[in-house]
Backbone as numpy.savetxt, mean C-alpha at the origin, in Angstrom:
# Nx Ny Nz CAx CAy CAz Cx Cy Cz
35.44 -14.61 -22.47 34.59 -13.41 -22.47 35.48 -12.16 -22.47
35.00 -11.17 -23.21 35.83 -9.85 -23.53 35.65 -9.01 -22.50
36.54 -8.16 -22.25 35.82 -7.12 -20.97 34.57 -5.93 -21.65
34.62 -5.70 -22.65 33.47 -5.29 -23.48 32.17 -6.25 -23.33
31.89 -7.70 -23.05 31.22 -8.38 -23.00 30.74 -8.41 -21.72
31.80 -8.15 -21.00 31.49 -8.17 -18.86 31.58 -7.09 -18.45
31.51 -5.64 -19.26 30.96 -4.59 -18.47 29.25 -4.45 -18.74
28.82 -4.42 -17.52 27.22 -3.46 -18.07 26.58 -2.54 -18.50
25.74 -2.73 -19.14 25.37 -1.92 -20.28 24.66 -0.82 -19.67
25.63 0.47 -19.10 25.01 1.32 -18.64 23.74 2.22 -18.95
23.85 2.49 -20.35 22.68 2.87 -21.00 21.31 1.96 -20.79
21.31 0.85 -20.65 20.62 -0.26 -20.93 19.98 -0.38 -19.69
21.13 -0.62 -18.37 19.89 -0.34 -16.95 19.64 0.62 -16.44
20.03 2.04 -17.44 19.39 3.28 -17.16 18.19 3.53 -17.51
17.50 3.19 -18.73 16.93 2.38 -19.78 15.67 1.86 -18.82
16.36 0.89 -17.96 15.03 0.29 -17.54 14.54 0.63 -16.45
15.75 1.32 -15.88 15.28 2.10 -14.59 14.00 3.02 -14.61
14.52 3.87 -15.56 13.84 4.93 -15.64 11.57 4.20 -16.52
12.11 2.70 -17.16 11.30 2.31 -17.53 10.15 1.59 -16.05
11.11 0.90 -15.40 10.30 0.84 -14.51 9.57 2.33 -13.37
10.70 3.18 -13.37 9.97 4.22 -12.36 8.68 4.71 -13.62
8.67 4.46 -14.75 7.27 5.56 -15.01 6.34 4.34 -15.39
6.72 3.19 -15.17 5.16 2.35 -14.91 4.71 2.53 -13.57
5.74 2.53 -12.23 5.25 2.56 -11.02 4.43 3.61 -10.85
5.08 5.32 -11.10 4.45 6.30 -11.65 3.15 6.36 -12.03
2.72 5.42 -13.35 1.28 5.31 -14.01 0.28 4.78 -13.08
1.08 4.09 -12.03 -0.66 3.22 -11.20 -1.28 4.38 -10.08
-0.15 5.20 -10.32 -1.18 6.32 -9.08 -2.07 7.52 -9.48
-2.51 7.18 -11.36 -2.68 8.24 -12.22 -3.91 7.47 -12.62
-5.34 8.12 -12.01 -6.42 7.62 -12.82 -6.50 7.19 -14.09
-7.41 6.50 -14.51 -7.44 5.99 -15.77 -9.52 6.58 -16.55
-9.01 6.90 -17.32 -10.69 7.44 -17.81 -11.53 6.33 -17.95
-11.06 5.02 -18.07 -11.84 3.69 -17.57 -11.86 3.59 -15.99
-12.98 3.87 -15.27 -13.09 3.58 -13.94 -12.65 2.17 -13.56
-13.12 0.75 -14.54 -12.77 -0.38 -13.74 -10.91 -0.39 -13.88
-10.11 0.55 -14.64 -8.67 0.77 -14.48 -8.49 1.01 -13.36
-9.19 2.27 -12.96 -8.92 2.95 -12.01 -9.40 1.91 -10.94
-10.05 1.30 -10.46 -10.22 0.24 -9.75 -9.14 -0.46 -9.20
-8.27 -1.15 -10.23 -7.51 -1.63 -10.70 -6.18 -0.86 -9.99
-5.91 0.00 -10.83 -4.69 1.08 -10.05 -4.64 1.08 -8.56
-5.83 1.40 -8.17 -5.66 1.23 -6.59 -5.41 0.30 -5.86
-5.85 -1.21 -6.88 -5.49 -2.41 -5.97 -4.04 -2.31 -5.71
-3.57 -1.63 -7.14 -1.93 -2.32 -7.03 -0.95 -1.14 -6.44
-2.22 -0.07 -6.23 -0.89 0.98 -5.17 -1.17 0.89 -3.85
-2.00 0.26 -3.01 -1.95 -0.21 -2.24 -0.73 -1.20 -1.84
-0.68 -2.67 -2.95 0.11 -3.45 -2.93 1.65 -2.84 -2.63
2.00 -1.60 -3.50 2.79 -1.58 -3.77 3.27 -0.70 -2.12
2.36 0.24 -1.57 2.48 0.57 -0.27 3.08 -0.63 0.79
2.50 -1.72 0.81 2.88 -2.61 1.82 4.22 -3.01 1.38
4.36 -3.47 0.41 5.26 -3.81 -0.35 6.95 -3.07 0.15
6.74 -1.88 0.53 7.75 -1.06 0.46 7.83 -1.18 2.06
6.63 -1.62 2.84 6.79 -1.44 4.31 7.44 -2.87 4.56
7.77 -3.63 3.58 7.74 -5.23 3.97 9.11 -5.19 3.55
9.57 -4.03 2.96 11.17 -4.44 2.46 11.66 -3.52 3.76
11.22 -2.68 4.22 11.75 -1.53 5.25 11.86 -2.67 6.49
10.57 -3.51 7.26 11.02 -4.41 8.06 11.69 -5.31 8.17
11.74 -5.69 6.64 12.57 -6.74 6.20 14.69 -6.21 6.67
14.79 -5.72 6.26 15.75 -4.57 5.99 16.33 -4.56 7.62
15.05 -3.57 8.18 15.04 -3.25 9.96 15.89 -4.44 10.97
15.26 -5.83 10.37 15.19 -6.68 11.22 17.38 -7.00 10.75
17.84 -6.57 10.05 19.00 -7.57 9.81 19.11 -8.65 9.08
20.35 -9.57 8.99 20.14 -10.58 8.67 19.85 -11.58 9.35
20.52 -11.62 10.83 20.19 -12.56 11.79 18.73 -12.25 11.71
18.00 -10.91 12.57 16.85 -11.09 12.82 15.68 -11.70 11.73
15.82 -11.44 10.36 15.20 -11.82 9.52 15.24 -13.68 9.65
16.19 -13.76 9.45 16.41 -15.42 9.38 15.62 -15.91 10.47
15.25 -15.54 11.81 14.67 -15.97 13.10 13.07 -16.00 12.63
12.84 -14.76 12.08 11.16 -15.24 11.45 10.81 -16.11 10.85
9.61 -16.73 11.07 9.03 -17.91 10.17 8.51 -17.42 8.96
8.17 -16.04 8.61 8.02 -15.69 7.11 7.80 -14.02 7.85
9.79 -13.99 7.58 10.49 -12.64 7.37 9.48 -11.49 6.58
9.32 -11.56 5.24 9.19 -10.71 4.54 7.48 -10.22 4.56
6.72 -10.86 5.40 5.52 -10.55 5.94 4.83 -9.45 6.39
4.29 -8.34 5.66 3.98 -7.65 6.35 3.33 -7.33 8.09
3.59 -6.64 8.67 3.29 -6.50 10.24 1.77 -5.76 10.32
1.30 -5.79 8.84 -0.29 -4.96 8.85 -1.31 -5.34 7.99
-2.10 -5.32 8.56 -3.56 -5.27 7.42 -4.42 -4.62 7.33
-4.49 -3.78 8.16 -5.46 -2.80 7.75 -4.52 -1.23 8.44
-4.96 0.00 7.63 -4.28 1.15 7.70 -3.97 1.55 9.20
-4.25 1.39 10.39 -4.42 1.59 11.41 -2.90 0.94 12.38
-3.17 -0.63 11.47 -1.71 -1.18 12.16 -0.48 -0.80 11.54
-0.37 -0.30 10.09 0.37 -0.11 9.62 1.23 1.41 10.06
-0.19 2.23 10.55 1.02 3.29 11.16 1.32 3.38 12.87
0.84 2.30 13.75 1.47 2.13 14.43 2.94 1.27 14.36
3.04 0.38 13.38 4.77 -0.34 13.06 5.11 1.14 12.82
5.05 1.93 11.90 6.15 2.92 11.68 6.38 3.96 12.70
5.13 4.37 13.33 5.24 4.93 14.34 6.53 4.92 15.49
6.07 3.04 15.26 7.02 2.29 16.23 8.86 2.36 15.89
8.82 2.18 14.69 10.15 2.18 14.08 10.39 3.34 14.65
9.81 4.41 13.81 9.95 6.08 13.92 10.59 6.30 15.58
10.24 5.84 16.03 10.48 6.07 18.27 11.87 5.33 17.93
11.94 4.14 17.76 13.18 3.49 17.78 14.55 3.92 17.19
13.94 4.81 16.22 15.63 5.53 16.33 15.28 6.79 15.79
14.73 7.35 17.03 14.52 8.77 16.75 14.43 9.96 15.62
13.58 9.28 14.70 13.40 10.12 14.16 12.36 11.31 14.28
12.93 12.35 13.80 12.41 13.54 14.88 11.38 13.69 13.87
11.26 13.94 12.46 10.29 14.35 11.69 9.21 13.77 11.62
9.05 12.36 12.09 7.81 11.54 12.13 7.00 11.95 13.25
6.80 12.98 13.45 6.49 13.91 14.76 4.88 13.73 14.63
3.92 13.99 15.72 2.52 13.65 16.18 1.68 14.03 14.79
1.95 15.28 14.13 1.03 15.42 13.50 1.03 14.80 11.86
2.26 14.32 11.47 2.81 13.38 10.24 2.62 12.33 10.70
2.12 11.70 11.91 1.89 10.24 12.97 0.36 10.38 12.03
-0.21 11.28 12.18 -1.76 11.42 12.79 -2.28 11.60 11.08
-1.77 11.99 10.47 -1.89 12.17 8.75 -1.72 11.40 8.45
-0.82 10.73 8.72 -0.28 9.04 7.60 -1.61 7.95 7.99
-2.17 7.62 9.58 -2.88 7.34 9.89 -4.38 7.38 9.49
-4.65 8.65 9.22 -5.56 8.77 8.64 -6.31 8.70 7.21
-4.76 8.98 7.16 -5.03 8.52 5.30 -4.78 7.53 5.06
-4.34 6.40 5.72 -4.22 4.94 5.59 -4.97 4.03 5.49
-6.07 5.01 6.76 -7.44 4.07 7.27 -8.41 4.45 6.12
-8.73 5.52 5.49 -9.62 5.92 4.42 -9.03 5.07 3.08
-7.73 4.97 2.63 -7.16 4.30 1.33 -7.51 2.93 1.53
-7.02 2.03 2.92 -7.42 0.98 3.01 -8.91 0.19 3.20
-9.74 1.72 3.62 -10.58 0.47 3.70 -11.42 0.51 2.08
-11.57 1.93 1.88 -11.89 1.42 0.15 -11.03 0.45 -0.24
-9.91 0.29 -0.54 -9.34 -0.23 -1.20 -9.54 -2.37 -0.74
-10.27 -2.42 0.54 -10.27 -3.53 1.11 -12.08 -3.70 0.32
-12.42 -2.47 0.56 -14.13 -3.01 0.07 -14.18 -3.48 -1.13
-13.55 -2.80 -2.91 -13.44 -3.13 -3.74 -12.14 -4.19 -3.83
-11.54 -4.64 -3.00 -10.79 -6.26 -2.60 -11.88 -7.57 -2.92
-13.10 -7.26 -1.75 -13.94 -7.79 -1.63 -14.87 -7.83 -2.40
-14.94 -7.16 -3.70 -16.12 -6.84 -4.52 -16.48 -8.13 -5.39
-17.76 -8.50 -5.20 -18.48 -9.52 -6.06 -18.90 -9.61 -7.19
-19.51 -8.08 -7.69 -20.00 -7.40 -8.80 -20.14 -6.08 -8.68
-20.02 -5.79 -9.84 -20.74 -4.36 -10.10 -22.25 -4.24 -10.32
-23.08 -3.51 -9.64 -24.19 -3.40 -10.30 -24.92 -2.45 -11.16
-24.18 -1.18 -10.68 -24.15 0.21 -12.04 -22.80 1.17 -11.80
-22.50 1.58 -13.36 -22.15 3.02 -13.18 -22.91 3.98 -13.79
-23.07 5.17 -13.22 -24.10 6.25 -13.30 -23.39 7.65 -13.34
-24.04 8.33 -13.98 -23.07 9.77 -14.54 -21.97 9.90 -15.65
-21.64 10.49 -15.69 -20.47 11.32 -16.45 -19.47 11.25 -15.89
-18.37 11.08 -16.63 -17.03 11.44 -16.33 -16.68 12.39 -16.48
-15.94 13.38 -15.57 -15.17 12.42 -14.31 -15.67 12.13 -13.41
-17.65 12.06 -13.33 -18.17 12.18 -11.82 -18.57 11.24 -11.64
-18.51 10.20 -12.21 -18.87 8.90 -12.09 -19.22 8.26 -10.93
-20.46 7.25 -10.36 -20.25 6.71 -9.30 -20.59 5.63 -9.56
-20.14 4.62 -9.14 -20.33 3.11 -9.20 -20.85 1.89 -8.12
-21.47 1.69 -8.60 -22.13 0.49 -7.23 -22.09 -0.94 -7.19
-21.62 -1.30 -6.25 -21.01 -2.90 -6.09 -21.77 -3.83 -5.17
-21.61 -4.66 -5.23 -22.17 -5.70 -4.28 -20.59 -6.47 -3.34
-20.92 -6.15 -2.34 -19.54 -7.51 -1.45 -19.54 -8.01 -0.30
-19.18 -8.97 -0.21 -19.26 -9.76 1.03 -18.96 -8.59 2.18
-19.42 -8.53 3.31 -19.03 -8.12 4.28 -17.69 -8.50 5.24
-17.18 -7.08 5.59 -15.75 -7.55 6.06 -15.48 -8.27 7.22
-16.94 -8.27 8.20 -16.79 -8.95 9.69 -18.00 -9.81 9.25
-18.24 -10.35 10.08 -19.47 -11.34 10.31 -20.37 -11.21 9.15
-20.39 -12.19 8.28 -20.95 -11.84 6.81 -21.54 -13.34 6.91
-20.94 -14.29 7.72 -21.67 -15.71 7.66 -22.32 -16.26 9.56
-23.55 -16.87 9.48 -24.53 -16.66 9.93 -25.44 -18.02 10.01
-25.62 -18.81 11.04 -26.53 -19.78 10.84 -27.84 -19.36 11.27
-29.15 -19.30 10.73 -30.09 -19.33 10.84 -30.98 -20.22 11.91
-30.56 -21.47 11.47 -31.31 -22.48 12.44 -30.33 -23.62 12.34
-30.67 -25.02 12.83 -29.53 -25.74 13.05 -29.65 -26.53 11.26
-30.28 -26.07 10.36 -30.43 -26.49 9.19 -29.61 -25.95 8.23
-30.20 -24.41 8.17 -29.63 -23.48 7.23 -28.82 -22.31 7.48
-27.76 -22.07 6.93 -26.69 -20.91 7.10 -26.73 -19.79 6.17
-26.18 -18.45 6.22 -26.13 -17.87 5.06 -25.17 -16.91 5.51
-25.08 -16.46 4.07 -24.09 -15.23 3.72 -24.18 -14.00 3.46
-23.82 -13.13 4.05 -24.62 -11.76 3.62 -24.16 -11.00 2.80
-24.64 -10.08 2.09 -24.13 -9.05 1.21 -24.32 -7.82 1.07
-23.38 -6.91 0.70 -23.54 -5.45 0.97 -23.51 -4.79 -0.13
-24.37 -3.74 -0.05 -24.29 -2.77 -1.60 -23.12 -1.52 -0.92
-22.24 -1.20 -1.93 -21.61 -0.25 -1.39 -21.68 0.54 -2.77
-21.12 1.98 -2.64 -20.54 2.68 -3.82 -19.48 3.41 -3.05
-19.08 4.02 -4.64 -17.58 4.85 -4.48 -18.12 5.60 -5.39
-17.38 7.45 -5.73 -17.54 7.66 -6.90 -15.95 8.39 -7.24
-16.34 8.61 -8.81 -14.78 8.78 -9.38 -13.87 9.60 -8.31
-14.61 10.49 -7.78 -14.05 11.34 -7.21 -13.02 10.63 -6.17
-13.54 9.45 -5.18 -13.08 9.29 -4.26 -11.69 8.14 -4.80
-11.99 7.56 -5.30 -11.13 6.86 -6.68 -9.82 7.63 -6.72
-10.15 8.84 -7.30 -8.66 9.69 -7.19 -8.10 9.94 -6.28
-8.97 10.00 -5.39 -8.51 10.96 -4.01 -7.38 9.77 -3.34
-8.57 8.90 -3.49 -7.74 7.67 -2.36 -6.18 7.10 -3.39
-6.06 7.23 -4.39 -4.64 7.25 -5.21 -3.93 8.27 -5.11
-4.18 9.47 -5.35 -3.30 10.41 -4.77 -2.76 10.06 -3.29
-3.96 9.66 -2.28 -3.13 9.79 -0.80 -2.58 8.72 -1.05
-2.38 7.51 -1.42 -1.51 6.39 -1.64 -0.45 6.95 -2.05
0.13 7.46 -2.72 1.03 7.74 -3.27 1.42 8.86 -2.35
1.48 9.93 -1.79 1.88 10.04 -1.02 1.90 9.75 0.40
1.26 8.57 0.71 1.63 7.97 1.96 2.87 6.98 1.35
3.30 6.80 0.17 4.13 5.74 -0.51 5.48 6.39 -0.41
5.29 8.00 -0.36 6.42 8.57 -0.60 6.66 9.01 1.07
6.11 9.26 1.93 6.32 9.65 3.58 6.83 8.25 3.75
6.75 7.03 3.39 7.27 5.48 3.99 8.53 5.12 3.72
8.92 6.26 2.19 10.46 5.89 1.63 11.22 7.00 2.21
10.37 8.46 2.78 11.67 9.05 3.49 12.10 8.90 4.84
11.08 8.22 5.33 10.98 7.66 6.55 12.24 6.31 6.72
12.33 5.51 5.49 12.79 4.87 5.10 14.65 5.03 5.45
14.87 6.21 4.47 15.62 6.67 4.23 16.78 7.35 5.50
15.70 7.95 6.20 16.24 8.54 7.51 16.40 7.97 8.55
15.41 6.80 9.08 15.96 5.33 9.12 17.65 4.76 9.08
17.93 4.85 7.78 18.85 3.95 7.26 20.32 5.41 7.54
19.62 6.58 7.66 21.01 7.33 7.94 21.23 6.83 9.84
20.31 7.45 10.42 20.53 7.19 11.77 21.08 5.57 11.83
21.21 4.71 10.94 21.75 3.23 11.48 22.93 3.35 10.88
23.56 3.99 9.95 24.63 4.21 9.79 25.10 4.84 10.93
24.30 6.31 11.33 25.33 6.42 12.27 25.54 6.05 13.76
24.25 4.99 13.98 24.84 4.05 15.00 25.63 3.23 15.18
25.78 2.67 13.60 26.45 1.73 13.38 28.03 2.46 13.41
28.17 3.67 12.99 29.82 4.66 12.97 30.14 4.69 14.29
29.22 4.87 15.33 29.19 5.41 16.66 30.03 4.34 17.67
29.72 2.82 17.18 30.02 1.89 17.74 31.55 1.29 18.08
């Protein structure tokens, strides 16, 4: 092999870098098809945990990681637990900017992104969309998130179902705050990883 053959093709994973940052980019950008936009939100959600699961992942070390029975697991499922872990991190090595009222924002916009984003998780069907775009509102049918199953008598059981809607509006809203709750998790991230450097210098 030539050393022309075993250097990398700098252009090439600049190339894809930049190819992957503007697909990641596109899922937090409505789509004039609402069931897209549907869609988008499942996967910026995903991509939210996703980034909290490499940060604990990360947090824990290598020893500590290896001690978990499934390391790379997120520590949340619904918006509520997720900003108490960072919260938690945030205390653990003082970071000063994650301060009460960036506590209390991330929180809140976590619990509103997630739970739409958990209702249309759960969605069974659609049963209309109604209006104009961009005002669109849409109505679904879905299982319920708590107690949705139910025995009747010692014969018969059932399942219940819920009509919910969303409309475009809230669609955007809740992608925009994804995305920037996506971006408060990577500087959080970030500042994180300076303070462990310089614990780690300190030592």
């Amino acid at each position: 092999m030539t050393d022309t053959e075993s250097t990398p093709d700098l252009r090439e994973i600049s190339r894809r870098f930049d190819e992957q940052r503007c697909l990641e980019e596109a899922v937090f950008r409505p789509s004039s098809c609402i069931h897209e936009t549907i869609l988008k939100l499942q996967c910026a959600w995903s991509t939210l945990l996703e980034e909290v699961k490499h940060l604990r992942y990360h947090d824990l070390g290598r020893e500590g990681a290896a001690q978990q029975k499934w390391p790379n697991d997120a520590p949340i499922t619904k918006g509520h637990e997720l900003r108490k872990y960072l919260a938690k991190l945030a205390k653990r090595w003082n970071v000063d900017s994650w301060f009460k009222e960036a506590d209390e924002w991330f929180g809140a916009a976590a619990d509103r992104v997630g739970e739409l984003r958990n209702c249309l998780a759960h969605m069974l069907y659609i049963e209309s969309i109604t209006g104009e775009r961009p005002n669109r509102e849409i109505k679904f049918v879905m299982v319920p998130l708590t107690k949705s199953l139910s025995f009747r008598d010692d014969v018969w059981s059932q399942q219940l179902r819920e009509r919910k809607t969303a409309t475009e509006q809230e669609l955007r809203e809740a992608l925009a705050e994804c995305e920037q709750l996506l971006h408060a998790t990577r500087i959080l991230d970030r500042e994180i990883s300076i303070a462990r450097e310089d614990a780690s210098g300190a030592e």
